[in-house]
C-alpha positions as CSV (number, residue, x, y, z in Angstrom):
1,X,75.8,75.5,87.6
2,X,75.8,75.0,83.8
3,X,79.3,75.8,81.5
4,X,77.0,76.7,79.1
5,X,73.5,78.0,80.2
6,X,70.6,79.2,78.1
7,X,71.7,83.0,78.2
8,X,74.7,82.0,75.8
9,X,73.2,79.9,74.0
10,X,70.3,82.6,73.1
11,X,73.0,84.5,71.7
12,X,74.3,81.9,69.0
13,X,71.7,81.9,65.7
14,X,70.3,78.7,65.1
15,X,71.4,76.9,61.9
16,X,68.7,76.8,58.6
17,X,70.3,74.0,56.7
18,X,72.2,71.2,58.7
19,X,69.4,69.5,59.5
20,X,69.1,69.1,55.9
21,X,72.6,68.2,55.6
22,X,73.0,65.4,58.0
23,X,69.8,63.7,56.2
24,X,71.1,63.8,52.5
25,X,74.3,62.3,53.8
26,X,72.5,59.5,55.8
27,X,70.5,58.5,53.3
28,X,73.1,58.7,50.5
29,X,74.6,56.3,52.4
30,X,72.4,54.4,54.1
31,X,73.6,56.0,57.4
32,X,71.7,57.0,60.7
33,X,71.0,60.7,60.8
34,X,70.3,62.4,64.5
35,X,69.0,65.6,64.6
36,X,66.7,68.0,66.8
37,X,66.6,67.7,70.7
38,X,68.2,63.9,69.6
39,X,71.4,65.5,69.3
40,X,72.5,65.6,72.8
41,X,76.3,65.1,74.2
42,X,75.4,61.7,75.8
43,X,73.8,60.7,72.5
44,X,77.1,60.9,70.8
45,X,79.0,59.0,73.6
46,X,76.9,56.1,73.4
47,X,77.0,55.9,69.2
48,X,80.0,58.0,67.8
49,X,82.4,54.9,68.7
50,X,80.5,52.5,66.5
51,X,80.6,55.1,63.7
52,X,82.6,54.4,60.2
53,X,81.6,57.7,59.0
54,X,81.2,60.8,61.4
55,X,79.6,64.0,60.4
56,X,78.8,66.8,62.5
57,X,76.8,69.7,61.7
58,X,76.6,71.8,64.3
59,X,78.1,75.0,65.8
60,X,81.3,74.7,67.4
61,X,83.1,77.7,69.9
62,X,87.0,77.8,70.0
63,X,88.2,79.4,72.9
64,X,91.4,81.8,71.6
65,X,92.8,81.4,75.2
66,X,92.7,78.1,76.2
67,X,91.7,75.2,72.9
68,X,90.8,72.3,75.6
69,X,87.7,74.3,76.5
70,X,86.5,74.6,72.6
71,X,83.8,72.5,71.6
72,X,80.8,71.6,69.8
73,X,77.1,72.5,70.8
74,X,74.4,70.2,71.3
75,X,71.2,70.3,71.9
76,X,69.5,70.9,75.2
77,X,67.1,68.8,76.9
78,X,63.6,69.2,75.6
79,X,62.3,71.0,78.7
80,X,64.6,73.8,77.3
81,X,67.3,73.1,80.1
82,X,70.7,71.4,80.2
83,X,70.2,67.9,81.1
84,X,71.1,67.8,85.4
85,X,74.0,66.1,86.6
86,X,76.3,65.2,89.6
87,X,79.0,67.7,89.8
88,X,81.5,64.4,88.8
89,X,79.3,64.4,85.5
90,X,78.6,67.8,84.9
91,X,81.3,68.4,81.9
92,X,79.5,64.8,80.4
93,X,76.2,65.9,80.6
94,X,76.0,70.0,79.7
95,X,75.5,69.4,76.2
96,X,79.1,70.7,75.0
97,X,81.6,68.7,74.2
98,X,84.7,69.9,75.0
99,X,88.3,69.4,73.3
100,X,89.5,67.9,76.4
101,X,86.6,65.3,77.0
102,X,87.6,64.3,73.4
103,X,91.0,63.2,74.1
104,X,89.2,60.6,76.9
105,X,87.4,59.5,74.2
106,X,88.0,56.4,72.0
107,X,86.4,56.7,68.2
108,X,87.3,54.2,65.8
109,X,85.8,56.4,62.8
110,X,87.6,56.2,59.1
111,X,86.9,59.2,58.6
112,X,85.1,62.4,60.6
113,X,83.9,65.4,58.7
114,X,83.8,68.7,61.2
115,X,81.2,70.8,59.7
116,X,81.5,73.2,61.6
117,X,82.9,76.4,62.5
118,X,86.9,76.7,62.5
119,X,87.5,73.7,64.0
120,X,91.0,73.3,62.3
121,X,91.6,76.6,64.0
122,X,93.6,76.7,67.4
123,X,96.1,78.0,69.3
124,X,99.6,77.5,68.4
125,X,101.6,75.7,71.3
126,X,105.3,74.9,70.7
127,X,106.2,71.8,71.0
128,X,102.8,70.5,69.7
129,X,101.4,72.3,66.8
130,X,97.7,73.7,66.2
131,X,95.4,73.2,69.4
132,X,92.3,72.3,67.7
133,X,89.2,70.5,67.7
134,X,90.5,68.8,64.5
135,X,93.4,67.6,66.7
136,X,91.2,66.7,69.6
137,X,89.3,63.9,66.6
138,X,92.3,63.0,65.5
139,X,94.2,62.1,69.0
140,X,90.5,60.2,69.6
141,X,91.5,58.0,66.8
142,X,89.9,59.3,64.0
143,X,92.7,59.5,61.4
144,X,91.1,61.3,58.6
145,X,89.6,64.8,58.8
146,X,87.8,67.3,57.1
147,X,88.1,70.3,58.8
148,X,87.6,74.3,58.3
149,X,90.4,76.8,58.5
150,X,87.3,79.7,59.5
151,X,83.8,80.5,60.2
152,X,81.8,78.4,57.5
153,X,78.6,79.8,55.9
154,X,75.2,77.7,56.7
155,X,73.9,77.0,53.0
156,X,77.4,77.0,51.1
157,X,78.7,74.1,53.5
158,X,75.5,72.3,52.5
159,X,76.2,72.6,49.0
160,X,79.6,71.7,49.3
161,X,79.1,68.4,51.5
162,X,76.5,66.8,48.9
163,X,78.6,67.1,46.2
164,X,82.0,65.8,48.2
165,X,79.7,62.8,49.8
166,X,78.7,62.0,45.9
167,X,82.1,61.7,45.3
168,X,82.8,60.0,48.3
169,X,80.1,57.2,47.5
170,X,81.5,57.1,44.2
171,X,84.6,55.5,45.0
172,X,86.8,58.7,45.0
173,X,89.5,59.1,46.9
174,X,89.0,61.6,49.7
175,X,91.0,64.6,48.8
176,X,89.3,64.3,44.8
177,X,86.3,64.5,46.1
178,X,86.8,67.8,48.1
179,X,88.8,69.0,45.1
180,X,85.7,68.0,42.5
181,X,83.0,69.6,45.1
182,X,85.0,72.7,45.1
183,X,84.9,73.0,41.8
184,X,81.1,72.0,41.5
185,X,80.1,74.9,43.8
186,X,82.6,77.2,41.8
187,X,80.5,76.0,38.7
188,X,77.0,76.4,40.2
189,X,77.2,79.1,42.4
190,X,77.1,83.3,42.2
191,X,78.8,83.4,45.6
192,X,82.4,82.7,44.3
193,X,84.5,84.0,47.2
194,X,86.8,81.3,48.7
195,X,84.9,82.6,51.8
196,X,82.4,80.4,51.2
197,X,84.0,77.2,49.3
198,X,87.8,76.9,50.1
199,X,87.5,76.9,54.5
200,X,87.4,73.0,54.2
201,X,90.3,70.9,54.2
202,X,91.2,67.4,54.5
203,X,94.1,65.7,57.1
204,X,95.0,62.2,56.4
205,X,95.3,59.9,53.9
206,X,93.9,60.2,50.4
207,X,92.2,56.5,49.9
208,X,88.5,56.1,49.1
209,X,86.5,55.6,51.9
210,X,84.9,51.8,52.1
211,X,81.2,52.6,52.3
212,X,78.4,49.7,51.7
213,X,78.3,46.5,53.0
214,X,80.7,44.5,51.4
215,X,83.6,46.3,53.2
216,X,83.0,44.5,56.2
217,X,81.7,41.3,54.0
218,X,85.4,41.3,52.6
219,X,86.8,41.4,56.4
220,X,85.0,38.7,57.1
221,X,85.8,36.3,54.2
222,X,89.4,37.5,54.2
223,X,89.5,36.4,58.2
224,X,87.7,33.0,57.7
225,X,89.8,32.1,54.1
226,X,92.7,32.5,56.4
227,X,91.6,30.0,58.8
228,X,90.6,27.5,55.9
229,X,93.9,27.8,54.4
230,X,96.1,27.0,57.8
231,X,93.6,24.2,58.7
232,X,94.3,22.3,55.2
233,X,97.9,23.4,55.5
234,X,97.8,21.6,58.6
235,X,96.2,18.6,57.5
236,X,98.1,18.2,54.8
237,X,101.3,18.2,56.8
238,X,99.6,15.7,59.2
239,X,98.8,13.4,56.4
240,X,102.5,13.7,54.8
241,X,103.6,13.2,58.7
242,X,101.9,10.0,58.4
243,X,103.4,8.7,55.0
244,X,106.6,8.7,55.9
């Protein structure tokens, strides 16, 4: 038995401009984008780990009564049906990926942008805070988040996401560039309501993000400068050891 068979999913209206999305973003920068029957649960297991940036477009379903079973929907198998599975494997191969299965999970993302649905919505549990999706990412070890407080319209989070990954390759710091894209899209668009612009939000820390290739370049030269420096420091304290 699926958790999620093709009856329910029937009833969810596909999405007209993520696909869209998830490509400018990729090749803005120089990213991977996976979309279509590609964007399947096991998919994301294998790659979301190695991910700087993460950016989902999808839809996402909260459950009201209990968060852990909220998730985000991938795509079936391209038969039409849920990809089969061992009843051990069912929850890690039915193509929703549920709050709980993120907490076993172990991202090392800088930063993860929820395009979705309400996914900093959740139940309130005392003690703990907002049960979310969001939270889910976060406890996964993705530290910074942009998340959305309600349902988020198709082409308006399109919009919005260009202009806050411009700003983002730019150099911004995080939270400027959401504040700058909201503003872009107030400038731009007829569709004013903070409906459509002001569900997004940001968690975390306000630094730029370190896109391009010299971010790990520096890592690398910053690692092997410190093992220069001790080796002469050593033989310069062997060669004083010997003066004396």
């Amino acid at each position: 038995m699926n958790l999620l068979d093709s009856a329910t999913r029937g009833t969810i209206a596909p999405l007209k401009f993520n696909q869209e999305e998830v490509e400018y973003i990729a090749g803005l920068l120089s990213g991977r984008a996976i979309t279509g029957e590609q964007v399947s649960e096991n998919t994301f297991r294998q790659i979301a780990p190695q991910a700087r940036i993460l950016h989902l477009a999808m839809h996402a379903l909260v459950h009201d009564d209990n968060p852990s079973y909220s998730g985000f929907l991938f795509s079936e198998a391209a038969d039409g049906s849920p990809a089969q599975a061992s009843d051990s494997a069912l929850y890690e191969s039915d193509n929703f990926l549920h709050a709980f299965e993120l907490y076993n999970m172990q991202l090392n993302s800088e930063l993860a942008v929820l395009s979705a649905c309400k996914t900093g919505f959740g139940k309130l549990q005392q003690g703990e805070g907002i049960m979310s999706l969001s939270r889910a990412f976060r406890y996964s070890g993705s530290p910074n988040l942009v998340m959305s407080l309600w349902q988020a319209d198709d082409q308006s989070t399109y919009d919005l996401m260009k202009k806050f990954y411009q700003g983002i390759d730019g150099g911004l710091p995080k939270d400027e560039a959401l504040r700058q894209a909201k503003i872009e899209y107030l400038n731009t668009h007829d569709r004013t309501h903070p409906y459509f612009w002001a569900n997004f939000v940001l968690i975390g820390d306000d630094r730029p993000v370190s896109t391009g290739v010299w971010a790990s370049s520096l890592l690398f030269y910053l690692i092997f400068g410190l093992i220069v420096l001790l080796s002469s420091a050593f033989l310069l304290r062997k060669r004083l050891a010997g003066t004396t």
